[in-house]
C-alpha positions as CSV (number, residue, x, y, z in Angstrom):
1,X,0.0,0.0,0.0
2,X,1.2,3.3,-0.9
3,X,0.1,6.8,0.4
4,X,-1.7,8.9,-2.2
5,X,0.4,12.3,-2.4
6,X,-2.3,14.9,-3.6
7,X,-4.4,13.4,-0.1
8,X,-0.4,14.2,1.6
9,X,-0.2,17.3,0.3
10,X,-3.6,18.6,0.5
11,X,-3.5,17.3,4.2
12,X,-0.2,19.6,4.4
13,X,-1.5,22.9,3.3
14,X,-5.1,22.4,5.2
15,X,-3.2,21.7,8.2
16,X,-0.5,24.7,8.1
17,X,-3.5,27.1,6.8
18,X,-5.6,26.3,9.9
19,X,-2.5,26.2,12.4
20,X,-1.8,29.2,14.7
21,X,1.5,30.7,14.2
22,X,2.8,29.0,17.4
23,X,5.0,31.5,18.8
24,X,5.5,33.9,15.6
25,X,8.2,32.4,14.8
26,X,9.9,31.0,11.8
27,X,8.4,27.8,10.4
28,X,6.0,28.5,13.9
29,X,2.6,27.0,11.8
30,X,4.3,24.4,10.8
31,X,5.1,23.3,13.8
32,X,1.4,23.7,15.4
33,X,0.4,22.0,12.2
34,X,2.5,19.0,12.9
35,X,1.8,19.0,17.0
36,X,-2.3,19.3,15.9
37,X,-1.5,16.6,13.4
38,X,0.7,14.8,16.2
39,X,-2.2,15.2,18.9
40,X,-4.7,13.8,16.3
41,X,-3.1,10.5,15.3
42,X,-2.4,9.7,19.1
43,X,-5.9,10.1,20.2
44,X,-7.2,7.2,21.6
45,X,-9.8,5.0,19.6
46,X,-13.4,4.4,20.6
47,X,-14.2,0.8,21.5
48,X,-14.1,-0.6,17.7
49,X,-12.7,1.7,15.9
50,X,-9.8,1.9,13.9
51,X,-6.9,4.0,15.4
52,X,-5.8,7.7,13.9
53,X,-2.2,6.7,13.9
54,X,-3.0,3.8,11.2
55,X,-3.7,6.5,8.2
56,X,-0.8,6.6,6.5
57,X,-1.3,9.8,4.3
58,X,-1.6,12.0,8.0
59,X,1.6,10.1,9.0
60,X,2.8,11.3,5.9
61,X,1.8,15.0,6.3
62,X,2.9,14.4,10.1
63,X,6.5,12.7,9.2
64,X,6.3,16.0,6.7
65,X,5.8,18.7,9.2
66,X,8.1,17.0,11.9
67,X,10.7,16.6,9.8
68,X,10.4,20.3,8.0
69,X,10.3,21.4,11.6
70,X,13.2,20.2,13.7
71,X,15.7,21.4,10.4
72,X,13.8,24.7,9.5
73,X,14.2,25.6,13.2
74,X,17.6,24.4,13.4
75,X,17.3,21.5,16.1
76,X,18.8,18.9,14.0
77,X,20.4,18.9,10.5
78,X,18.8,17.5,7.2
79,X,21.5,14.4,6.8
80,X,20.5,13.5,10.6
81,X,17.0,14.1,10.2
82,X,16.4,11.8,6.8
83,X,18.8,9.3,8.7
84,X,16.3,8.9,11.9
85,X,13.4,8.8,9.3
86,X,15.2,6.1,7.7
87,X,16.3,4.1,11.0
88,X,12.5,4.3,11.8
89,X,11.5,3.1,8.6
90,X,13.8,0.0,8.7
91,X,12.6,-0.9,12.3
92,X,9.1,-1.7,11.1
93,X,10.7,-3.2,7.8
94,X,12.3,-5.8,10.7
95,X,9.0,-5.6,12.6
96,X,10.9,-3.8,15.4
97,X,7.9,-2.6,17.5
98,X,8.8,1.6,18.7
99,X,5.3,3.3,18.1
100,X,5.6,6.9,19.1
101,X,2.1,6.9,21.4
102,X,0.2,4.6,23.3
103,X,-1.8,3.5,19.5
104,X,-0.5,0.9,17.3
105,X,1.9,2.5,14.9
106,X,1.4,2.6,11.0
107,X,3.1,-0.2,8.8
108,X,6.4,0.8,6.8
109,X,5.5,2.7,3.7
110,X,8.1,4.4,1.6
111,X,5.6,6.9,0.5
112,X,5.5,8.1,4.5
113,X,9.6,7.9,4.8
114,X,9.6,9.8,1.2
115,X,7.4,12.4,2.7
116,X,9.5,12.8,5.8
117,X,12.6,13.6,3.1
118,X,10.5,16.1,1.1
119,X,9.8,17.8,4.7
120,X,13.8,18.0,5.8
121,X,14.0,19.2,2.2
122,X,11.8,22.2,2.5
123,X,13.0,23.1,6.2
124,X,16.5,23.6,4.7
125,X,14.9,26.0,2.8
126,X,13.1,27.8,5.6
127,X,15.5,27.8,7.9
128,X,18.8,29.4,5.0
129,X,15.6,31.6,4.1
130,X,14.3,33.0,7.7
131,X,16.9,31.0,10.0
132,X,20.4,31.5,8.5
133,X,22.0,33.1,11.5
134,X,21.4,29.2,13.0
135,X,23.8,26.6,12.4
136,X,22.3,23.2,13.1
137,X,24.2,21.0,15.5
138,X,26.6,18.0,13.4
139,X,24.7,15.6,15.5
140,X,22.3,15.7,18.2
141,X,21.6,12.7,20.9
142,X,18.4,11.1,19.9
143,X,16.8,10.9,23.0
144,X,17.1,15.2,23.0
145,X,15.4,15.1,19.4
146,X,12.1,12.0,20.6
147,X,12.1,13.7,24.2
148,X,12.8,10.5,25.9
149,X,16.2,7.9,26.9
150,X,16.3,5.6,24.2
151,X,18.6,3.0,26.1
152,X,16.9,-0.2,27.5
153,X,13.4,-0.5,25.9
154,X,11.6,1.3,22.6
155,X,11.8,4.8,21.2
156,X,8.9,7.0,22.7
157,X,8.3,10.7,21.8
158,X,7.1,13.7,23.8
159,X,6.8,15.6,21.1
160,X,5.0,18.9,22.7
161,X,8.8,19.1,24.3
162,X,10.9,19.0,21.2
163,X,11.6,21.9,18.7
164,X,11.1,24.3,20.3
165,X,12.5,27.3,18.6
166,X,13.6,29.6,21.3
């Protein structure tokens, strides 16, 4: 199964269009878009009902906006950014269990990881555009960029405590 890209990107500009500005800073509606998005997918299901996080074109427009995000604002650079969306990817390829909230997570789709490389894509060009004065760490520990330790057990995210911007 593969995402459908015009569902992606409408999901994208919806989203961003109806986001506050989140600060007024650069890149700020994306980032409420993606935390809205984020909040969404990790609601928890009604008795029967299939969970958010299992659509795979808003864990594409999510993957999108987190990614654009964390390099627009400078948190993390795009080589380290596409590498985590790729380590991610190729944990569910091995069936490696590391959903990001308390709902099932979504099954590996390279439409999603694609999505996640057009997002570190366009934050490079946010961030040379209204961010140049910020040089993005080389490297930063992943448990600073998922907002939890990683050691001893699977990847969880707090993501209302990552890229911040200030």
């Amino acid at each position: 199964m593969s995402v459908d890209n015009s569902r992606v990107r409408a999901i994208i500009n919806d989203e961003i269009k109806k986001a506050k500005d989140n600060g007024n800073m650069c890149c700020g509606s994306v980032r409420q878009a993606w935390m809205n998005l984020k909040a969404w997918r990790d609601l928890v299901p009604a008795p029967g009902e299939t969970p958010n996080s299992l659509d795979l074109e808003m864990a594409a427009a999510e993957n999108y906006m987190f990614a654009r995000t964390c390099v627009c604002t400078g948190f993390v650079n795009r080589l380290q950014m596409n590498s985590i969306a790729l380590g991610y990817y190729t944990t569910k390829l091995f069936g490696i269990n590391m959903p990001t909230s308390g709902n099932p997570q979504s099954e590996p789709d390279v439409g999603v990881l694609a999505w996640g490389g057009i997002g570190s894509e366009e934050g490079e060009a946010d961030r040379l555009r209204c961010n140049p004065n910020i040089n993005p760490p080389l490297w930063r520990p992943i448990n600073e960029i998922m907002g939890k330790r990683v050691y001893g057990g699977s990847i969880g995210t707090q993501y209302a405590s990552t890229p911040s911007g200030s």
